[in-house]
C-alpha positions as CSV (number, residue, x, y, z in Angstrom):
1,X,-14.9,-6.4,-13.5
2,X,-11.7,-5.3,-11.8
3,X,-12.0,-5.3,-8.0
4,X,-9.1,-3.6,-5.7
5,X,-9.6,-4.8,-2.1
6,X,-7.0,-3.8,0.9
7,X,-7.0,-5.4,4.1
8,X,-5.4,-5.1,7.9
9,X,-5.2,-1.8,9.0
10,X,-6.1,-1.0,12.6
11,X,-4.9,0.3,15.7
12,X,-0.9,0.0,17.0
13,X,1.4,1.5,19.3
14,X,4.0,3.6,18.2
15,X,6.7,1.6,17.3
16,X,4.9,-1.5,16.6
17,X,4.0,-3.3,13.7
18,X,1.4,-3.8,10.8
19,X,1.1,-5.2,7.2
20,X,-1.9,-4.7,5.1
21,X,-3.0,-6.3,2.0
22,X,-4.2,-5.7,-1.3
23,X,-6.0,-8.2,-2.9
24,X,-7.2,-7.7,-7.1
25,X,-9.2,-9.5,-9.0
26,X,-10.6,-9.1,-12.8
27,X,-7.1,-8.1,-14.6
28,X,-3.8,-9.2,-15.0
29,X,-2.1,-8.6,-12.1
30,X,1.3,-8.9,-13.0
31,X,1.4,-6.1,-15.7
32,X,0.2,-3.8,-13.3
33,X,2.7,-1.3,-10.9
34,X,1.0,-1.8,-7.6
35,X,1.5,1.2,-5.3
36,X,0.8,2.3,-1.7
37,X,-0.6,5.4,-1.6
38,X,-1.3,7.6,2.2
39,X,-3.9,10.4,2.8
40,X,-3.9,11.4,6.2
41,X,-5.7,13.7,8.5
42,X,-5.3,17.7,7.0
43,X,-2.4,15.9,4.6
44,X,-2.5,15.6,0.4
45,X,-2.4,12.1,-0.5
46,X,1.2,10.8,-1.2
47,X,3.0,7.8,-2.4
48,X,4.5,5.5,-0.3
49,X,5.9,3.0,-2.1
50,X,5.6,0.9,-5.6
51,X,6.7,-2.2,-6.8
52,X,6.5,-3.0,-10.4
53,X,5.8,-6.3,-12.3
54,X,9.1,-7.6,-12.5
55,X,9.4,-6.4,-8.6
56,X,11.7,-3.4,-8.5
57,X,11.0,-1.4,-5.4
58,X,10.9,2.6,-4.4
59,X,9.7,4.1,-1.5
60,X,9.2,7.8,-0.4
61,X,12.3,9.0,2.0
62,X,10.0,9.0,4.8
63,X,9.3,5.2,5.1
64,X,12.4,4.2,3.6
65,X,14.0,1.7,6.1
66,X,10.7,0.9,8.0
67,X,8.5,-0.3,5.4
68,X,8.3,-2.9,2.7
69,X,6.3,-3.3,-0.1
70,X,6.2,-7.0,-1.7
71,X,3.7,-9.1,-4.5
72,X,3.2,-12.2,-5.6
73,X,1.8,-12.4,-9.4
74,X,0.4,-15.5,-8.8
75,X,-1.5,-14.9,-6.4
76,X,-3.0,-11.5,-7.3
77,X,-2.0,-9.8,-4.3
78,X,0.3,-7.4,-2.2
79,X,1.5,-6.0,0.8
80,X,3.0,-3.4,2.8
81,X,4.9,-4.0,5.9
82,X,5.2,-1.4,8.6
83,X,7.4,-1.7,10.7
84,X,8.7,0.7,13.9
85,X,5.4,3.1,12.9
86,X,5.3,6.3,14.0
87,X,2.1,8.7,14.8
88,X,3.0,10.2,11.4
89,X,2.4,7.2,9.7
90,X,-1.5,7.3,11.0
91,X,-3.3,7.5,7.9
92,X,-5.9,5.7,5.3
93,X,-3.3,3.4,3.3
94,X,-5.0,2.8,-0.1
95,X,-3.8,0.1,-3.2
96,X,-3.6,1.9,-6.3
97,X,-2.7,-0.5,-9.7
98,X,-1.3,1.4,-12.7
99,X,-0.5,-0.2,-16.2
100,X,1.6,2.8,-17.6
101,X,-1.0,6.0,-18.5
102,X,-3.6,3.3,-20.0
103,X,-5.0,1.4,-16.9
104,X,-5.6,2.9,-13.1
105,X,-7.3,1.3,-10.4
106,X,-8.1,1.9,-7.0
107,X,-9.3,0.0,-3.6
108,X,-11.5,1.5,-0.5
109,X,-8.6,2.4,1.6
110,X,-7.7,0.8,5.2
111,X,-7.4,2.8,8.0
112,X,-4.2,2.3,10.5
113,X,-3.5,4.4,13.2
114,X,-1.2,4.8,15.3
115,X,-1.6,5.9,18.3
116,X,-0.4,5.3,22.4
């Protein structure tokens, strides 16, 4: 059974720091795109950022420079870095792992907000 957990959201300052995880179990990871997807308050959910098997990168203009998306295969896991976040950045961050149109799965979201 495939399991999508993320981890390490909270509570920062503007301009401060966070990097959340996603953990997956139950498929192989490595054929997967893992992507960061946001929802926040009154907002439509939107991608953040992707990384692909072989670990080519994209990320949505309004993270681009701030925030970094990284895996390791072997380890069944990945991450997002935030860095210098903003208020509107304040959002539940959820791991989504696509094989192509065939395969989608999805984790419970983290929260992170930021906030003075």
């Amino acid at each position: 059974q495939v399991q999508v957990v993320e981890s390490g959201g909270g509570l920062v300052q503007p301009g401060g720091s966070l990097r959340i995880s996603c953990a997956a179990s139950g498929i192989m990871f490595s054929r997967y795109a893992m992507n960061w997807y946001r929802q926040g308050p009154g907002k439509q959910r939107e991608l953040v950022a992707s990384i692909l098997g072989g670990g080519y990168t994209t990320y949505t203009d309004a993270v681009k420079g701030r925030f970094i998306i990284s895996r390791d295969n072997a380890m069944n896991m990945a991450w997002l870095q935030m860095n210098d976040l903003k208020t509107e950045d304040t959002a539940v961050y959820y791991c989504n792992l696509r094989w192509g149109l065939r395969d989608e799965f999805w984790g419970q979201g983290t929260q992170v907000t930021v906030s003075s």
